[in-house]
Structure formats: structure tokens, C-alpha cells
GULO-144009 format. One record per residue: residue in three letters; residue number from 0; x, z, y of N, C-alpha, C, O in turn. Coordinates in pm, whole numbers, plus 32768, in hexadecimal, padded with zeros to 4 digits. Layout:
N
FIBA  tivo  badren  n.xx  n.zz  n.yy  ca.xx  ca.zz  ca.yy  c.xx  c.zz  c.yy  o.xx  o.zz  o.yy
FIBA   ALA     NUM     X     Z     Y      X      Z      Y     X     Z     Y     X     Z     Y
...
This chain:
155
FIBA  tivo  badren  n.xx  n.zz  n.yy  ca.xx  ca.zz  ca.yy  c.xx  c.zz  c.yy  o.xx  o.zz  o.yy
FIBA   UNK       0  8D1C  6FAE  B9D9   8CAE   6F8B   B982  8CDE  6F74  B8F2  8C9D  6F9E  B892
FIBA   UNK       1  8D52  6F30  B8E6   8D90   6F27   B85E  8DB4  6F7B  B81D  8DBD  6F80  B7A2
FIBA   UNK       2  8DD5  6FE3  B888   8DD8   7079   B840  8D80  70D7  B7E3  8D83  7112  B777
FIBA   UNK       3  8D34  70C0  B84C   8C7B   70F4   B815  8C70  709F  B7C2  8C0F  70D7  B78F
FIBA   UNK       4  8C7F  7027  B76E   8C6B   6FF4   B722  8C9D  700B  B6A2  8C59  7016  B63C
FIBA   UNK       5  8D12  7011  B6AA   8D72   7051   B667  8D4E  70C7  B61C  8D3B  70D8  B5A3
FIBA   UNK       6  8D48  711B  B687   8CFD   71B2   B677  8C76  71D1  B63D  8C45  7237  B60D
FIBA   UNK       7  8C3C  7133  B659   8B79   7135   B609  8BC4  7113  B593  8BED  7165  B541
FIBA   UNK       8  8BD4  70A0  B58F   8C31   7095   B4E3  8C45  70F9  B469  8C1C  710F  B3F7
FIBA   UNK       9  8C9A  7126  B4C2   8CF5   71BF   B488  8C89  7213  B459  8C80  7240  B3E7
FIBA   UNK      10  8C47  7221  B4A7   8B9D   7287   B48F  8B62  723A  B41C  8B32  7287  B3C8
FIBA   UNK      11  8B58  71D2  B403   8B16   71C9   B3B0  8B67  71A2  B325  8B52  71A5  B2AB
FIBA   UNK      12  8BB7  7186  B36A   8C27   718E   B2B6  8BFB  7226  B277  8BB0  7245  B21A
FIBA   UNK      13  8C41  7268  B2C9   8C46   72F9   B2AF  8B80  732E  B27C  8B67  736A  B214
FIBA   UNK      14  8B46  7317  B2B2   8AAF   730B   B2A4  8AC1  72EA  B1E0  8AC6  733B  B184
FIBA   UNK      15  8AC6  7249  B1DD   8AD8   721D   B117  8B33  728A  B0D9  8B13  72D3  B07A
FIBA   UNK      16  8BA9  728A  B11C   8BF1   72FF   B0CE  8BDA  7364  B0CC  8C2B  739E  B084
FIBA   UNK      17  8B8C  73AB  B0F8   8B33   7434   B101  8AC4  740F  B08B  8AA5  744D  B025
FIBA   UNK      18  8AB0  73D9  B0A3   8A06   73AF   B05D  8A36  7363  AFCA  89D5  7374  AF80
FIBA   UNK      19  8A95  731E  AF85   8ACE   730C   AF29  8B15  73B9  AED7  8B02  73EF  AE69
FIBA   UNK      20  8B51  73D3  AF32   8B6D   7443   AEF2  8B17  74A1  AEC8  8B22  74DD  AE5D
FIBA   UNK      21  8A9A  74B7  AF3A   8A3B   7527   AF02  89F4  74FF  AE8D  89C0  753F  AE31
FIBA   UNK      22  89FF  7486  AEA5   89A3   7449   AE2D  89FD  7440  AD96  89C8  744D  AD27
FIBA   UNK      23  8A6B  742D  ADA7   8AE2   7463   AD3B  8AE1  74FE  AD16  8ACC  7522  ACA2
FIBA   UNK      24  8AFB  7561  AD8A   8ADE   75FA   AD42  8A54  7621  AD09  8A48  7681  ACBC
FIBA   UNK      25  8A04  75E7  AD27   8979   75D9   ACFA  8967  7597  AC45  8920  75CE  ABF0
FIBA   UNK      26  89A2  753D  AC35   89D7   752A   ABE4  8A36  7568  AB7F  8A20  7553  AB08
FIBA   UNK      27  8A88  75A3  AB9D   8AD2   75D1   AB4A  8A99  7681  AB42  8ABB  76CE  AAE8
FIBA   UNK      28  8A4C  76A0  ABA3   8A1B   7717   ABB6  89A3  771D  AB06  8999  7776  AAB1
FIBA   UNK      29  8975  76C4  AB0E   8906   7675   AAA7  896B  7684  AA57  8967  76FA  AA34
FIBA   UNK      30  89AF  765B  AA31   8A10   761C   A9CB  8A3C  76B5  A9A2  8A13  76CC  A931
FIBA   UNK      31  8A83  7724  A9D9   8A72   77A4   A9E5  8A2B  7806  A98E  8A43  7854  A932
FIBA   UNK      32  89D0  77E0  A9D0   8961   7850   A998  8930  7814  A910  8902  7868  A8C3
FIBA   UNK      33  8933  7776  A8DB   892E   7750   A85F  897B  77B4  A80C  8956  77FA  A7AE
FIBA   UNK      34  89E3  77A8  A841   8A43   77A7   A7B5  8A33  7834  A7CB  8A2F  7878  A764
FIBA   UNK      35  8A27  787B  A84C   8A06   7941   A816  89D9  7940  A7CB  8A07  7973  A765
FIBA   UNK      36  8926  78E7  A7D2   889C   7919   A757  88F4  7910  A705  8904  7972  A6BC
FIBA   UNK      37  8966  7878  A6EC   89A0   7864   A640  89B4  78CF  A61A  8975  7906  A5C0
FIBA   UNK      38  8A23  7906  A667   8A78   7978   A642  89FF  79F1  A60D  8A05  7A15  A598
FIBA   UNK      39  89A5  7A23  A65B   8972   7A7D   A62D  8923  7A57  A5B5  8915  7AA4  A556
FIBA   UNK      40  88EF  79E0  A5BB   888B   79DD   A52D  890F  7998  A49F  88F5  7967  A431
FIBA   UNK      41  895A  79A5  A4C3   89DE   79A2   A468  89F6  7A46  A44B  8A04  7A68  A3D6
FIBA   UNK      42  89FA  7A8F  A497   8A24   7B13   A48C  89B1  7B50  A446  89D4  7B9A  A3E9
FIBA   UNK      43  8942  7B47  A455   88B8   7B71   A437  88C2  7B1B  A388  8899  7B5E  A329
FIBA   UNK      44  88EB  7AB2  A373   8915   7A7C   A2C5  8961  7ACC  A2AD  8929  7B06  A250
FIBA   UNK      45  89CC  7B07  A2C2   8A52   7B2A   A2AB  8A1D  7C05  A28E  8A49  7C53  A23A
FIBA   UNK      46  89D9  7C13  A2D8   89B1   7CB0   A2ED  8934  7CBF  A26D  88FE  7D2A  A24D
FIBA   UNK      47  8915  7C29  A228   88B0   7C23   A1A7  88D9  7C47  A130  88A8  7C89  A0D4
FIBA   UNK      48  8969  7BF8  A149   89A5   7BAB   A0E1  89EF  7C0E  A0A3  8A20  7C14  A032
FIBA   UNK      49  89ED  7C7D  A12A   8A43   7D11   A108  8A06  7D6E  A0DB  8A4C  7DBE  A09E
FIBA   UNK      50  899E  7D83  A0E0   894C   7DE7   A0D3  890B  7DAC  A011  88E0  7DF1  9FB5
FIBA   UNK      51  8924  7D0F  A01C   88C1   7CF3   9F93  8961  7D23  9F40  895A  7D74  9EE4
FIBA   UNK      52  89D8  7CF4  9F64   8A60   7D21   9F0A  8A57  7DB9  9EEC  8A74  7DDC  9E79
FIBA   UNK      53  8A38  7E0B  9F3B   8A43   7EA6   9F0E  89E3  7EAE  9EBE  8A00  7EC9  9E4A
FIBA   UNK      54  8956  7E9B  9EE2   88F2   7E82   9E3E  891A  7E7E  9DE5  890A  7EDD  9D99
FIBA   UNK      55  8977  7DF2  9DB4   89C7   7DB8   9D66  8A36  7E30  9D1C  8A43  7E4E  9CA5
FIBA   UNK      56  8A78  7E5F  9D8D   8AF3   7EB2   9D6C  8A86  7EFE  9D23  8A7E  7EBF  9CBA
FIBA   UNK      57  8A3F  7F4D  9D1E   89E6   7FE2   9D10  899C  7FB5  9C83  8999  800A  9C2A
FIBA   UNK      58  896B  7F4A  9C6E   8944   7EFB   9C29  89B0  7F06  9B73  8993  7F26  9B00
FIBA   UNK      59  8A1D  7EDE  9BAE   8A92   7EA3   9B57  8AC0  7F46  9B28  8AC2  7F62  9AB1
FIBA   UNK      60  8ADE  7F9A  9B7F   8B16   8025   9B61  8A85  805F  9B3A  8AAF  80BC  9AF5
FIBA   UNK      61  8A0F  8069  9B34   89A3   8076   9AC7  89BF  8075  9A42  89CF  80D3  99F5
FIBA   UNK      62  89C6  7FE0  9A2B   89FE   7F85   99E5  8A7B  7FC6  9967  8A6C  7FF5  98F6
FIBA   UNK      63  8AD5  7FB4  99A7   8B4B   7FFE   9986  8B57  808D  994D  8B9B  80A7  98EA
FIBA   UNK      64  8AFB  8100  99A8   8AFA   8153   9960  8A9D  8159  9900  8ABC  819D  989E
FIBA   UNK      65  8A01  810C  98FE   89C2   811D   9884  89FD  80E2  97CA  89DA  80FE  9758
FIBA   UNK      66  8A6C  8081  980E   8AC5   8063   97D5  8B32  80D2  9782  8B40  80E4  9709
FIBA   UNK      67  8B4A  80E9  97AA   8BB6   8188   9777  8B64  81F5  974C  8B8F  8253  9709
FIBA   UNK      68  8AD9  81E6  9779   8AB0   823F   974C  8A5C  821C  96C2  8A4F  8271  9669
FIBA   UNK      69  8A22  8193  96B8   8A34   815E   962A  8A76  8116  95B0  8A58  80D6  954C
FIBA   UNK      70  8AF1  814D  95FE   8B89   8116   95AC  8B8B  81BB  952F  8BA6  81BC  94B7
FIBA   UNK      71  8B71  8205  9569   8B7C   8297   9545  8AFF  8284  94BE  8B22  8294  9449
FIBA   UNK      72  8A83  8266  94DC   8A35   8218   945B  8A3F  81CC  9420  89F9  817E  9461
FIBA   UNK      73  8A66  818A  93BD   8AAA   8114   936A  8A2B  80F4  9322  8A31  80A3  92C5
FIBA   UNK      74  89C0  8126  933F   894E   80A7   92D7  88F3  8066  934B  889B  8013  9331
FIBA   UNK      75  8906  8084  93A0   88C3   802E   940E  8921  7FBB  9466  892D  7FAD  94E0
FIBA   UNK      76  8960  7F6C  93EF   8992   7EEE   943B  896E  7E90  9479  89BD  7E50  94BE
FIBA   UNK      77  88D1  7E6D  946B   889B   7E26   9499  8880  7E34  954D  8887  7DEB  95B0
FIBA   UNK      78  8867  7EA0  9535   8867   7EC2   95C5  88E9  7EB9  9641  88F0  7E9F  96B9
FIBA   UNK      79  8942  7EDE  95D9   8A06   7EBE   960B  8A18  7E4F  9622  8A3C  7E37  9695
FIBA   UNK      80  8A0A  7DEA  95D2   89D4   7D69   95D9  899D  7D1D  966A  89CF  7CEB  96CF
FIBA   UNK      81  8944  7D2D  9645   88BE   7D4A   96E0  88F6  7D74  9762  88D7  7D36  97C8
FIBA   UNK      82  8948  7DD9  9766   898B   7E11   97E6  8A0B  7DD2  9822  8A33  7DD5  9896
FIBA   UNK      83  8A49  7D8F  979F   8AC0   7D73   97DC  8AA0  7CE4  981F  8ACE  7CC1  988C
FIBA   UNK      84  8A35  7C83  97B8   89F1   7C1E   980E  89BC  7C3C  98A3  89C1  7BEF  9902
FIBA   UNK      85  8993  7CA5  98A0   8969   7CE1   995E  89EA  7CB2  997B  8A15  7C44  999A
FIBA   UNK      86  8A29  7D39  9965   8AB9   7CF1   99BA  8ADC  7CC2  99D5  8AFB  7CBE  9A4C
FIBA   UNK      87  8AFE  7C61  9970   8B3E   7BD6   9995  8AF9  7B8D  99C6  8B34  7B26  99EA
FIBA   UNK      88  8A64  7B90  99E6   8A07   7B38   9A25  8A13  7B68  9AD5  8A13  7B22  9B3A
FIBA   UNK      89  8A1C  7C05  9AC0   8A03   7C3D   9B4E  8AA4  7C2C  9B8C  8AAA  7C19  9C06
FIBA   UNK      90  8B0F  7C31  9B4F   8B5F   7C0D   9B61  8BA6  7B77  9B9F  8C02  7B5A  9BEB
FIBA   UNK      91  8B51  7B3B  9B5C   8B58   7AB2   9B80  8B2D  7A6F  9C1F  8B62  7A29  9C75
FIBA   UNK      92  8A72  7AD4  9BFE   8A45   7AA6   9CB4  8AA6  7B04  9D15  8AA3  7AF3  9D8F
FIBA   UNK      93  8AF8  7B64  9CD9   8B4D   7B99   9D5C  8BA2  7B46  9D73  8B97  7B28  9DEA
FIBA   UNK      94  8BD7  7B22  9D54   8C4E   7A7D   9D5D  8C06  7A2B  9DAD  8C2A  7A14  9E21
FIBA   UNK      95  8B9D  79F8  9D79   8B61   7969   9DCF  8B30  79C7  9E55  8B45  7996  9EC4
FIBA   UNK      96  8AEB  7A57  9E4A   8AE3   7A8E   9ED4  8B4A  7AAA  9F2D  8B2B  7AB2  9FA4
FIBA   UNK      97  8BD4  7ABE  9F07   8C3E   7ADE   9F60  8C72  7A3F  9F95  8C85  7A35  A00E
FIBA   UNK      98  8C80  79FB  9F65   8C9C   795D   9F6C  8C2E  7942  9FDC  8C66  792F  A048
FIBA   UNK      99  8BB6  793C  9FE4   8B50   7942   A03B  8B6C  797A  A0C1  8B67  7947  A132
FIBA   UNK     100  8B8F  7A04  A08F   8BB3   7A8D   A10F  8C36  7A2B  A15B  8C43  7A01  A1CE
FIBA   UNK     101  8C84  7A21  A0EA   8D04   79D3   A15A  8CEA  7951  A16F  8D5C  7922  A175
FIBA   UNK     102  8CA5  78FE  A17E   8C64   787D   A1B4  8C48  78BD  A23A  8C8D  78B5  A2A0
FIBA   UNK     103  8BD7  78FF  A227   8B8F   790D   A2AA  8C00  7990  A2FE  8BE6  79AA  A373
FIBA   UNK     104  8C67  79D0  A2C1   8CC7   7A11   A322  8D2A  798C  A372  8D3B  797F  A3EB
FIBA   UNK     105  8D58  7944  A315   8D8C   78CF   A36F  8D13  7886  A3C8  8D2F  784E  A432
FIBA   UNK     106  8C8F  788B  A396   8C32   782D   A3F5  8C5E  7889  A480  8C92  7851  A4E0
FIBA   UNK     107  8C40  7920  A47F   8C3F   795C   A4EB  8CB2  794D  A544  8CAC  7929  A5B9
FIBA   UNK     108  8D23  796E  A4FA   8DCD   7917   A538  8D9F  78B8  A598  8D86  78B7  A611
FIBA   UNK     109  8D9E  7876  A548   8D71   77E2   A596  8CF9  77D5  A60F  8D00  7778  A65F
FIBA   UNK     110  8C90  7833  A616   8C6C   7845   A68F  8CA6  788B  A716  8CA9  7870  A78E
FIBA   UNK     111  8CCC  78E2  A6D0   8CFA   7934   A735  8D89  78E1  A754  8DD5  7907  A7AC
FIBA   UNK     112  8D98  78A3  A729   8E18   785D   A761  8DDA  77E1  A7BE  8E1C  77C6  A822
FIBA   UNK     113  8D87  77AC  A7AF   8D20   7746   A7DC  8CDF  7795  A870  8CCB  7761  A8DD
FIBA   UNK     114  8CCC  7807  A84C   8C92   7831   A8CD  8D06  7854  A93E  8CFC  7856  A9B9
FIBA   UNK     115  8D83  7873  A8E2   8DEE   78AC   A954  8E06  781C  A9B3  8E11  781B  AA2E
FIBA   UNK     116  8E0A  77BC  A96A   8E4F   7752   A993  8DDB  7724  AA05  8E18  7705  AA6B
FIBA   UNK     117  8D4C  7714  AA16   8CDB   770D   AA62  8CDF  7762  AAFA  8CC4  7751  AB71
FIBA   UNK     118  8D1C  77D4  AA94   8D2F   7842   AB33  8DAE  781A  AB73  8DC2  7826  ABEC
FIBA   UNK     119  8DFE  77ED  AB22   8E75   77AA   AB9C  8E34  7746  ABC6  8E10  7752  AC3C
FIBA   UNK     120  8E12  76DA  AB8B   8E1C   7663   ABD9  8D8F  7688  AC37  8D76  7635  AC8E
FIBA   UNK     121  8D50  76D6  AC2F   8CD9   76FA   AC83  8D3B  7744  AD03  8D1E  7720  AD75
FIBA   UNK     122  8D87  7787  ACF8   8DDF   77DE   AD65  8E47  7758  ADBA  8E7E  774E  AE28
FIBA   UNK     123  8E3A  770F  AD54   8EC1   76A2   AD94  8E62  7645  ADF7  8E6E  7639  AE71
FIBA   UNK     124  8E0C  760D  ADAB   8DC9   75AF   AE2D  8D5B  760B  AEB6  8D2A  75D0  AF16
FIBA   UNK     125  8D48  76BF  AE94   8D28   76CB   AED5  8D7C  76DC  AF66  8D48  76D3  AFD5
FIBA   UNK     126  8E27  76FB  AF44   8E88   772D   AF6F  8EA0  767D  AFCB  8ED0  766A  B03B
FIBA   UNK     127  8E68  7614  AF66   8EAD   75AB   AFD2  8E0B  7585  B054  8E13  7568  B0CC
FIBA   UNK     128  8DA2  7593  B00B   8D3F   75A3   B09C  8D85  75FA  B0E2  8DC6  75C5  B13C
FIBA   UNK     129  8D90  7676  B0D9   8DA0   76BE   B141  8E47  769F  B1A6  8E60  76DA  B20F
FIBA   UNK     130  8EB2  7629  B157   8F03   761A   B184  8ECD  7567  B208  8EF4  7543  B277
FIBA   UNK     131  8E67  752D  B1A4   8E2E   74CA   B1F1  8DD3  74FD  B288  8DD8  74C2  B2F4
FIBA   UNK     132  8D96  755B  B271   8D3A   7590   B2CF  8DBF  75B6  B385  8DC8  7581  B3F4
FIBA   UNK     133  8E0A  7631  B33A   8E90   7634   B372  8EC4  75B5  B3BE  8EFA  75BA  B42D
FIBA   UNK     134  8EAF  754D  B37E   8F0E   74D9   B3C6  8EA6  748F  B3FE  8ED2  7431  B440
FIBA   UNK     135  8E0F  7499  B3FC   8DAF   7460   B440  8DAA  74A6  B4CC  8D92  7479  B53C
FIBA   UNK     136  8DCD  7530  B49B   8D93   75AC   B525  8DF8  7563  B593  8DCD  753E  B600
FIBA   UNK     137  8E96  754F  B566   8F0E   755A   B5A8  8F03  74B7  B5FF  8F2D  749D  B670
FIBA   UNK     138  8EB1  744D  B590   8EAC   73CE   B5DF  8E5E  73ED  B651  8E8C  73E8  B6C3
FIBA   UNK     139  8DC8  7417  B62E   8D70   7414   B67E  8D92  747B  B716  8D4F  7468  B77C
FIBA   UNK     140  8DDB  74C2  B711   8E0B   751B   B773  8E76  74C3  B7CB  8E7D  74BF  B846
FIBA   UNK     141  8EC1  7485  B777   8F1E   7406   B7B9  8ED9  73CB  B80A  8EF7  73CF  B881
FIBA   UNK     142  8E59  7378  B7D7   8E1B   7317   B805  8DC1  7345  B87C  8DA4  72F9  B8D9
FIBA   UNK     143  8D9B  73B7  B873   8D6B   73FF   B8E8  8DB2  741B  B930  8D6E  7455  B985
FIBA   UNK     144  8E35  741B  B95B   8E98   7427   B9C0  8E9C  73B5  BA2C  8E95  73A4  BAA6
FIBA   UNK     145  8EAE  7363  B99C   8EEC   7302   B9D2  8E5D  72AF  BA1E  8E6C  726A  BA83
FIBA   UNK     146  8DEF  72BE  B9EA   8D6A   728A   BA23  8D76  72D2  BAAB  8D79  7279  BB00
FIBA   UNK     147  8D7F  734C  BAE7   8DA5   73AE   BB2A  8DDF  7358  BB97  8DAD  7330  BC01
FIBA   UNK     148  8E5A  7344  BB60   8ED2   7311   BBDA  8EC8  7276  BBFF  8F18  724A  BC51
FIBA   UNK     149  8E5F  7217  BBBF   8E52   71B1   BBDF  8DF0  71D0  BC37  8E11  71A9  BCA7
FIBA   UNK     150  8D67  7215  BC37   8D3C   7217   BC76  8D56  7261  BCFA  8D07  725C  BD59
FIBA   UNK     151  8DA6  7291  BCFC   8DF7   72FF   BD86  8E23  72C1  BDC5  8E2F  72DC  BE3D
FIBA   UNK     152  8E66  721B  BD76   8EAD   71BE   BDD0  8E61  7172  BDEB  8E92  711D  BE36
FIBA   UNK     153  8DD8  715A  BDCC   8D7C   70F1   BDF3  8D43  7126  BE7F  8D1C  70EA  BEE3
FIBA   UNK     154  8D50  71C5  BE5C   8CC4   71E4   BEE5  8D45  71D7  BF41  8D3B  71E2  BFBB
């Protein structure tokens, strides 16, 4: 009987530790799929931020050549004037846009490193249920033996 007791025990340890853990990969499963959306609506800033910089580039080399091409006119300085201020203006938001771009390239780093680390420790505690389950199967098979042979010697 102390056996079976033993063995109800064991069942239900193993029972919390089943049920703690699922409720942990459940958790971190959550925790998971957060930081994917991050990652993608980080990537989705980052795929903006690229597309508004080539504007920029296309913008600046506009720029540049209407530049040379009114360097060649010498009574329209005002306008030379005018252009090189583009520049240096459009020039400027490419700086604060690449500074931006590499913020959110390290934000992405940092998820995807966040998610690797989720999928281990999601693989590690699933690896130890399934090592707990293992040592529940192996008690409970014990305990059925041995329930077995007490009762073999009772009848």
C-alpha cells in the first residue's frame, strides 16, 4: 500500500510538473511570437527607412547634377545657392535616416537574438518534460510490478 502511495505521489508530482511546464512553454511560446511581430514590424521600419534613403539618394544626385549643370551658367547663382542648400539639407536627413536604419538594424539583432535564446530555452524545458515524463513512465511501471508481486504474495 505504501507503494501505491508512493506511486500516487509520484503521479501527481509529475502531474504539477507537466502542468507547470506546459504552462511555461505556453508562455514563452507567447513570449515567441511577441518578439517575431517585433522583429517583423522592426523589419517592416527598416524596409521604409530604405526605400525613403534611395528617394533621398535620387533626390541628392538630381540635385548635384542640376548643380553642374548650373555651374556651366554663371548668372544664375541664386539658384546654385538654392541647390546646394537642398543638399546639404537632403544630405543631412540621409544621416539622421541611416542612424535611424542602424538603430532599428541593431533593434532587429537584438530580436532575433531574443528569439534564438526563447527557442532554446523552449527546446530545453521541453527536452526536460519529456525527460520527467520518461522517469514517471519508468516509476510507474516499477510500481506496477511491484503492486503485481505483492499482490501474487497475498493471494
Amino acid at each position: 500500500l505504501s507503494q501505491e502511495k508512493e506511486a500516487l505521489e509520484a503521479i501527481a508530482k509529475w502531474q504539477e510538473s507537466c502542468t507547470a511546464s506546459e504552462e511555461r512553454c505556453s508562455e514563452l511560446e507567447a513570449e515567441l511570437q511577441k518578439s517575431i511581430s517585433e522583429k517583423e514590424a522592426v523589419e517592416d521600419k527598416l524596409r521604409f527607412f530604405e526605400s525613403k534613403n534611395l528617394g533621398i539618394d535620387e533626390d541628392s544626385e538630381r540635385i548635384q547634377g542640376e548643380e553642374e549643370e548650373n555651374e556651366a551658367s554663371s548668372s544664375d547663382q541664386t539658384k546654385i545657392v538654392e541647390l546646394q542648400q537642398a543638399l546639404k539639407a537632403a544630405q543631412e536627413t540621409l544621416a539622421r535616416d541611416e542612424e535611424t536604419v542602424q538603430k532599428w538594424e541593431d533593434r532587429a539583432s537584438e530580436l532575433e537574438a531574443t528569439v534564438q535564446s526563447l527557442q532554446e530555452q523552449l527546446s530545453q524545458q521541453e527536452q526536460e518534460a519529456n525527460d520527467a515524463i520518461s522517469q514517471w513512465q519508468e516509476m510507474s511501471t516499477t510500481a506496477e510490478e511491484n503492486c503485481a508481486a505483492i499482490r501474487q504474495e497475498l493471494d
